[in-house]
C-alpha positions in Angstrom: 6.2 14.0 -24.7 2.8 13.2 -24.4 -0.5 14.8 -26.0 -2.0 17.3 -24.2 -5.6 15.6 -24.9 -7.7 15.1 -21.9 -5.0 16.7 -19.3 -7.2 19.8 -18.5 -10.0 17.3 -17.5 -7.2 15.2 -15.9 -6.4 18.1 -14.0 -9.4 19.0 -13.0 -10.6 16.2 -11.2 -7.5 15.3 -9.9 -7.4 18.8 -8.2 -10.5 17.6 -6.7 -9.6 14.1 -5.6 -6.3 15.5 -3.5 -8.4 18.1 -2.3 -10.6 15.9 -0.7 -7.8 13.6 0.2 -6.4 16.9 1.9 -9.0 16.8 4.0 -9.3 14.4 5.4 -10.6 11.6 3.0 -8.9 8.2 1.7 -7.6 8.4 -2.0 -10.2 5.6 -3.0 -13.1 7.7 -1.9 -12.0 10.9 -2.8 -11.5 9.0 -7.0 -14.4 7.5 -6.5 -16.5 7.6 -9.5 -14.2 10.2 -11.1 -12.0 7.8 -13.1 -14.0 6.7 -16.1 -13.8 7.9 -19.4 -11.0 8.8 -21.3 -8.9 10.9 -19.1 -8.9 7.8 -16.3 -5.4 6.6 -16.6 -4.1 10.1 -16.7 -6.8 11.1 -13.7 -4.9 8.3 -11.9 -1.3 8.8 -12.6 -1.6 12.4 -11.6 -3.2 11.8 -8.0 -1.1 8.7 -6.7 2.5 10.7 -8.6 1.2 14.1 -7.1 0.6 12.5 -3.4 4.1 10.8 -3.4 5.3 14.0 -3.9 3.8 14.9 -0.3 5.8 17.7 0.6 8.0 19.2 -2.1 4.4 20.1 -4.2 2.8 21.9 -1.0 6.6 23.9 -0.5 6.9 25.3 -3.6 3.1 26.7 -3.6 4.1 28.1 -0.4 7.6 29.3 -1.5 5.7 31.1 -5.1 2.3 32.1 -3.6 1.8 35.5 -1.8 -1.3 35.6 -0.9 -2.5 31.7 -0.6 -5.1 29.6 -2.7 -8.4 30.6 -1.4 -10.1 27.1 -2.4 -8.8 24.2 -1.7 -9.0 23.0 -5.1 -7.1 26.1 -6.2 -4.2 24.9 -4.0 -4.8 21.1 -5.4 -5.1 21.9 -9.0 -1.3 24.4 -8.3 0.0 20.8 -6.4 -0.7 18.2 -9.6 0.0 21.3 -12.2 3.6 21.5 -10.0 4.1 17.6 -10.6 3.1 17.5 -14.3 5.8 19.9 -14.9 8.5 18.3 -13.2 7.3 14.6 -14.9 8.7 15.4 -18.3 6.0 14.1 -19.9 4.5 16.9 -20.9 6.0 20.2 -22.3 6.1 22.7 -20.1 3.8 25.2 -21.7 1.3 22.2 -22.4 1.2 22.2 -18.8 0.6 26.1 -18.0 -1.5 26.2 -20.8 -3.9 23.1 -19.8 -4.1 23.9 -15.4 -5.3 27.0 -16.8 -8.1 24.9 -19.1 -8.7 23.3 -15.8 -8.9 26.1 -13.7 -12.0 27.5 -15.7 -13.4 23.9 -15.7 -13.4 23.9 -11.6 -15.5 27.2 -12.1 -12.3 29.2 -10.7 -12.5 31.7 -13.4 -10.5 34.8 -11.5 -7.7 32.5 -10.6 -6.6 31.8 -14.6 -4.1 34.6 -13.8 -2.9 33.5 -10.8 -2.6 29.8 -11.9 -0.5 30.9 -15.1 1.9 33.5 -12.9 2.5 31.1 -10.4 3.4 28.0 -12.9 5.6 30.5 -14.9 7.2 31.8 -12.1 8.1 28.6 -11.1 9.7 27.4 -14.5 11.7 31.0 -14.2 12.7 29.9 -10.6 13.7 26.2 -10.5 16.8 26.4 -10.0 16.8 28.7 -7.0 13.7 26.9 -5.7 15.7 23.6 -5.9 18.0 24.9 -3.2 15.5 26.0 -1.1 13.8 22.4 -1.3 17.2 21.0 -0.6 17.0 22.9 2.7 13.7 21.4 4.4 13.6 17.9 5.0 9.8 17.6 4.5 10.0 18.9 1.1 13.3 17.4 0.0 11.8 13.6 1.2 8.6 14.1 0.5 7.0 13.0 3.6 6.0 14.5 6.9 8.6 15.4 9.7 7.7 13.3 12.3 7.6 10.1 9.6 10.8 11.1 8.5 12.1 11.5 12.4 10.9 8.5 13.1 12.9 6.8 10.1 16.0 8.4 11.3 15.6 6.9 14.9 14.7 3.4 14.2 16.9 3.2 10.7 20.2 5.9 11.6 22.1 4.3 8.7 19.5 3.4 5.9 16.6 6.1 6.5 17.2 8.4 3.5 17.0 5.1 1.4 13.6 4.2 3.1 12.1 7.3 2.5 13.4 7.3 -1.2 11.8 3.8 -1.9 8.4 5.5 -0.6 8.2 7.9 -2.9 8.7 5.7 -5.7 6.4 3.6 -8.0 5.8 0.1 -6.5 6.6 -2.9 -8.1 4.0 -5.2 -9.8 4.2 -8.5 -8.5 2.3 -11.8 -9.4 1.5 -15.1 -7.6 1.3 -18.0 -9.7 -1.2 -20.4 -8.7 0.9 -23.8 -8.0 -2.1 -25.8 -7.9 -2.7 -25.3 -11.7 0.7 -24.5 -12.8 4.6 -23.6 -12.1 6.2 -20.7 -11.7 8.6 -21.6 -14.3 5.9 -22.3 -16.6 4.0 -19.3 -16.2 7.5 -17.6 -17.0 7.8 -18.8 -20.1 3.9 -18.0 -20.9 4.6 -14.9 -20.4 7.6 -14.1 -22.5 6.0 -16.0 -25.2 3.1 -13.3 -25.1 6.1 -10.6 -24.9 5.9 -10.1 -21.5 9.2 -9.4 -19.4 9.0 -10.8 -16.1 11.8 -13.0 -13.7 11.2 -15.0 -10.5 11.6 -13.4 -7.0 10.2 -16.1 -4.6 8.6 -19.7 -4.9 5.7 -18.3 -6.6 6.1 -15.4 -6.7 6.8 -13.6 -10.5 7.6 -9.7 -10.5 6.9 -8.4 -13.9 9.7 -5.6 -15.8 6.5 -2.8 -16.5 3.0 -3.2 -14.7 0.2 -4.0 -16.4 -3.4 -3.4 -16.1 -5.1 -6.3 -14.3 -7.0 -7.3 -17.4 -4.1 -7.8 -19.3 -2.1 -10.7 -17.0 -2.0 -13.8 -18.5 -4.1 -16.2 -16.9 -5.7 -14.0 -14.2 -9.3 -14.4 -15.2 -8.9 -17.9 -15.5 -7.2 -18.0 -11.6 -3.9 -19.4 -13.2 -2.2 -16.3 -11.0 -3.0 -13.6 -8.5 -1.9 -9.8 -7.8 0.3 -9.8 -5.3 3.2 -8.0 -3.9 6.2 -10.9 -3.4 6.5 -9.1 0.2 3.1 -10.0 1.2 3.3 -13.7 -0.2 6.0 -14.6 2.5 3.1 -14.7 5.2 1.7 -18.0 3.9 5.7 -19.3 3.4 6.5 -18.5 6.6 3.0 -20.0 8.4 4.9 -24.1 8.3 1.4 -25.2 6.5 0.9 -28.9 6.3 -2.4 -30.6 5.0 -5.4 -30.9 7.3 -4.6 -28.0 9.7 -7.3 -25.9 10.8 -6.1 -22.6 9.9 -7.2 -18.4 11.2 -6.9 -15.7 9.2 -7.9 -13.3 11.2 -7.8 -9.9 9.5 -8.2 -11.3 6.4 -9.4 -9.0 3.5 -9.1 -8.4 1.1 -8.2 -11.7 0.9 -5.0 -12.5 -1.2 -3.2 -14.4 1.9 -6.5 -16.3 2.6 -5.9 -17.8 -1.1 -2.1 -18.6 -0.9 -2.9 -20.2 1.9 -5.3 -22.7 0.4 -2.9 -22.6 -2.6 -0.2 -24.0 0.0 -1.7 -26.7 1.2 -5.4 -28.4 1.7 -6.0 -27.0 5.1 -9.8 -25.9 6.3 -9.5 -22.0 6.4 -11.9 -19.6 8.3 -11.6 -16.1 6.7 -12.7 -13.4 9.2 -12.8 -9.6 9.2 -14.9 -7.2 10.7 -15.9 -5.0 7.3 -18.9 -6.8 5.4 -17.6 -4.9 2.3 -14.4 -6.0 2.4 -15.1 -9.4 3.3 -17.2 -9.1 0.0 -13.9 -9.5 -1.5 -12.8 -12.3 0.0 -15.5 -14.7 -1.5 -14.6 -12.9 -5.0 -11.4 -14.0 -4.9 -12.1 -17.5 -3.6 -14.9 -17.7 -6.5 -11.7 -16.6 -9.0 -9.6 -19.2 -7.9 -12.0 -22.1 -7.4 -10.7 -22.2 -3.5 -13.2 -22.9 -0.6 -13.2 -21.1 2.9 -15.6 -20.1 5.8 -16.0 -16.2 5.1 -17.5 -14.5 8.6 -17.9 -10.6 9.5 -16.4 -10.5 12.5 -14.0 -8.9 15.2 -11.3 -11.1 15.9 -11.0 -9.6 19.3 -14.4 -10.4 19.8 -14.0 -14.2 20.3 -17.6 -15.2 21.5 -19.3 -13.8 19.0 -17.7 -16.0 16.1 -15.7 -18.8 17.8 -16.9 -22.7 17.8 -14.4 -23.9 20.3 -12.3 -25.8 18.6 -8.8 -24.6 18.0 -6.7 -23.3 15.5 -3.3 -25.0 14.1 -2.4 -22.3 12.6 -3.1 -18.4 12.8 -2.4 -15.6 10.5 -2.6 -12.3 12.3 -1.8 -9.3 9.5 -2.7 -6.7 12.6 -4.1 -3.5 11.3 -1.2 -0.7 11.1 -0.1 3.2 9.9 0.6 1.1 6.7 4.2 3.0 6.4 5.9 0.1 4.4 3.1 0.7 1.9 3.2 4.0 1.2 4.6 4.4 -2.3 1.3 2.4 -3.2 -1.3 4.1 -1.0 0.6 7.8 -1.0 -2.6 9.0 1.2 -1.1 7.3 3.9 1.6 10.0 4.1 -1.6 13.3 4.3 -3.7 10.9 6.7 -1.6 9.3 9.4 -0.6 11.4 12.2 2.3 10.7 15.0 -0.4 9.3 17.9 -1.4 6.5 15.5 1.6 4.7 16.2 1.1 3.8 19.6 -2.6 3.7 18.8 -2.5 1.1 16.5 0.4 -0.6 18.9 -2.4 -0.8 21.5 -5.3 -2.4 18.9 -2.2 -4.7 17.9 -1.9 -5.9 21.8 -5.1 -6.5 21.9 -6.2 -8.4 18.9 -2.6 -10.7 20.1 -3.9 -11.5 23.3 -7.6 -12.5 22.4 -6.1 -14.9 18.8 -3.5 -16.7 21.4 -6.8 -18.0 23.4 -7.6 -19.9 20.0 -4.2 -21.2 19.3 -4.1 -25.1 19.7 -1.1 -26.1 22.2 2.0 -27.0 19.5 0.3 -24.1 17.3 1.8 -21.6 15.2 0.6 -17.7 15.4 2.4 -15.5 12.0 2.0 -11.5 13.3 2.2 -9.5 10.2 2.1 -5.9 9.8 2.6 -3.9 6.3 4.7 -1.5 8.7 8.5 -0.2 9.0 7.8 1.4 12.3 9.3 -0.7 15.6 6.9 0.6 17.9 3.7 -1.9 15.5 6.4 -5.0 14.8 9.1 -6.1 17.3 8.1 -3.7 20.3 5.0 -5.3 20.2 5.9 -8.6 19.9 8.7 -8.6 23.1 5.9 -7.2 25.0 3.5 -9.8 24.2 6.2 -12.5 25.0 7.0 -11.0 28.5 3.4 -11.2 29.6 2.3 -14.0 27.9 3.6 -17.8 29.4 4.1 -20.7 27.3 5.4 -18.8 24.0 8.4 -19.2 22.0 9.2 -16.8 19.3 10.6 -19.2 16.5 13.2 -17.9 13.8 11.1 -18.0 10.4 11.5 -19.9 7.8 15.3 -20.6 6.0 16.4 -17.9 8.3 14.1 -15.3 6.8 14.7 -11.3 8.1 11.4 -10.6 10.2 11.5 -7.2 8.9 11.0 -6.3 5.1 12.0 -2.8 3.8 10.9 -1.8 0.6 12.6 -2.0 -2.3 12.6 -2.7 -5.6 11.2 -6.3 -5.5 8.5 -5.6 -2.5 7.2 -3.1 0.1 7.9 -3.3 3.5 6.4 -6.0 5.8 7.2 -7.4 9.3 6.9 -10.8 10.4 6.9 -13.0 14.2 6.3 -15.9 14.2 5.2 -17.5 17.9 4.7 -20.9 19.0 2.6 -22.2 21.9 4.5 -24.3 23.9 3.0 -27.1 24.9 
């Protein structure tokens, strides 16, 4: 069990982050600024555990509460009390005893009653409220009805497994950096420094327990990268060679743009439309020692940033609802709705047809989304193929499956690749 130091504060402002995350805002906005001090870590393991736990938390608030939670914050503070009790990592009057702390600290004074009824009445009620979970889909798989409909459609035999992995803690993966070392090498650094880790890809190193960034071996020095194994199969699968002119399109925050240029000497142009974000795309490059031409840009719009000269090779990772990622941005699950599928299907069109105008004759385009959804990956490509002439969708690399579901090595990506035919 772990000391209750610091979990009222915890509490508090993690009440306040889903709050604001419940309406409306991301989870990076809604933390930002609240996770220094001490009570960081445990600020951030209760927001990202109590978000993944989408629907069962708001059920049982709903199944125990008679009148409601008047504040939002009441309701948030009930949610990330609900998930600190089921952890285990606390005891479970810790728990009562500290949301009540935090309760005073959010200035909700009356409510200390309420919040210490409501918690008790739930450790007095688990077992019955178990059955009741078991009974509603969005509670029992912790994500919203239409995501988990839309699962059952696309995936009739595997869905319930897919829905699981979301919920889960995502795995820490690593890209070693093959231009200053191999992967086997930086294996054995890191179980000399007591570090259990194994090889899930050509450089790509998934490590037994996460770590905080500051802590990996030979990050600071650019010796490796953070980055999901699922992810690094984009620059595999783009048939680099040395010299190419090479898109990346959507690039930031930038950790394809940099396997890339780890792949092979090829001369990159790094575009994407938020300065910000871009902003993290020269960081990286800076890290690593790599060079590229960083522009703020819209892909789609082509006179504003294009020379003229085309492109050997094109990486478009296309916006999308993000559902293969969802264990490691749990917002997603509050914030998407059911009309952004086909809304980011018709961005996803679009930002296709205007890259294939760049694409040399004999080139190679790479569509990537971070998606599980059919209606952003393979819907979109067959459409593309039936209006567009002189395309060939090519099998990927070594036989490769297009789509990714996550699992315990990597989240869930998808992945065409299409040739222009000369």
């Amino acid at each position: 069990m772990k000391r209750s130091t610091d979990l009222a504060p915890a509490l508090a402002e993690a009440a306040r982050a889903v709050a604001g995350v419940a309406a409306g805002r991301s989870l990076a906005d809604a933390m930002e600024r609240r996770a220094e001090g001490a009570a960081g870590g445990a600020l951030a393991d209760i927001c990202y555990s109590t978000l993944r736990r989408y629907g069962r938390v708001q059920a049982l608030v709903r199944m125990l509460s008679h009148k409601g939670a008047a504040d939002p914050r009441l309701e948030a503070l009930l949610w990330c009390a609900l998930f600190a009790l089921d952890s285990g990592r606390y005891s479970d009057y810790t728990v009562v005893d500290q949301a009540v702390r935090a309760s005073a600290l959010l200035e909700l004074w009356p409510a200390r009653g309420y919040v210490n009824g409501l918690l008790r009445s739930y450790l007095r009620q688990r077992h019955a409220l178990e059955r009741r979970i078991a009974a509603d889909p969005q509670a029992l798989h912790q994500h919203p009805l239409w995501w988990i409909e839309a699962l059952e459609r696309a995936y009739p035999r595997s869905w319930r497994e897919i829905a699981a992995a979301g919920n889960t803690h995502p795995p820490m993966g690593l890209r070693v950096n093959l231009r200053r070392a191999s992967t086997t090498g930086y294996l054995a650094r890191l179980e000399a420094g007591g570090i259990t880790a194994r090889r899930v890809g050509p450089s790509a190193v998934l490590l037994h327990k996460p770590l905080p960034v500051a802590r990996v071996p030979g990050f600071d020095e650019g010796d490796v990268s953070v980055q999901d194994a699922g992810a690094q199969r984009a620059a595999e699968h783009l048939d680099l060679a040395q010299g190419q002119r090479v898109l990346d399109a959507c690039a930031a925050p930038g950790g394809k743009s940099t396997h890339i240029l780890e792949t092979a000497d090829v001369e990159l142009v790094a575009l994407d439309q938020d300065a910000e974000r871009a902003a993290r795309i020269g960081a990286g490059l800076a890290r690593l020692g790599l060079t590229a031409q960083v522009r703020v840009a819209d892909c789609t719009a082509i006179d504003a940033w294009w020379d003229g000269h085309t492109f050997d090779r094109v990486l478009a990772d296309v916006p999308c609802t993000g559902s293969g990622v969802a264990r490691r941005h749990p917002d997603i699950k509050w914030l998407r709705r059911e009309s952004d599928v086909p809304a980011f299907a018709r961005r996803q069109a679009v930002i296709l047809d205007a890259l294939w105008r760049v694409l040399a004759p004999g080139g190679k385009l790479l569509y990537v989304t971070c998606s599980v959804f059919p209606e952003e990956n393979g819907a979109v490509v067959d459409a593309f193929c039936a209006r567009t002439p002189q395309v060939r969708k090519r099998e990927l690399p070594g036989g490769a499956p297009a789509q990714l579901l996550p699992g315990a090595e990597h989240d869930g990506f998808y992945f065409a690749l299409l040739e222009k035919v000369c």
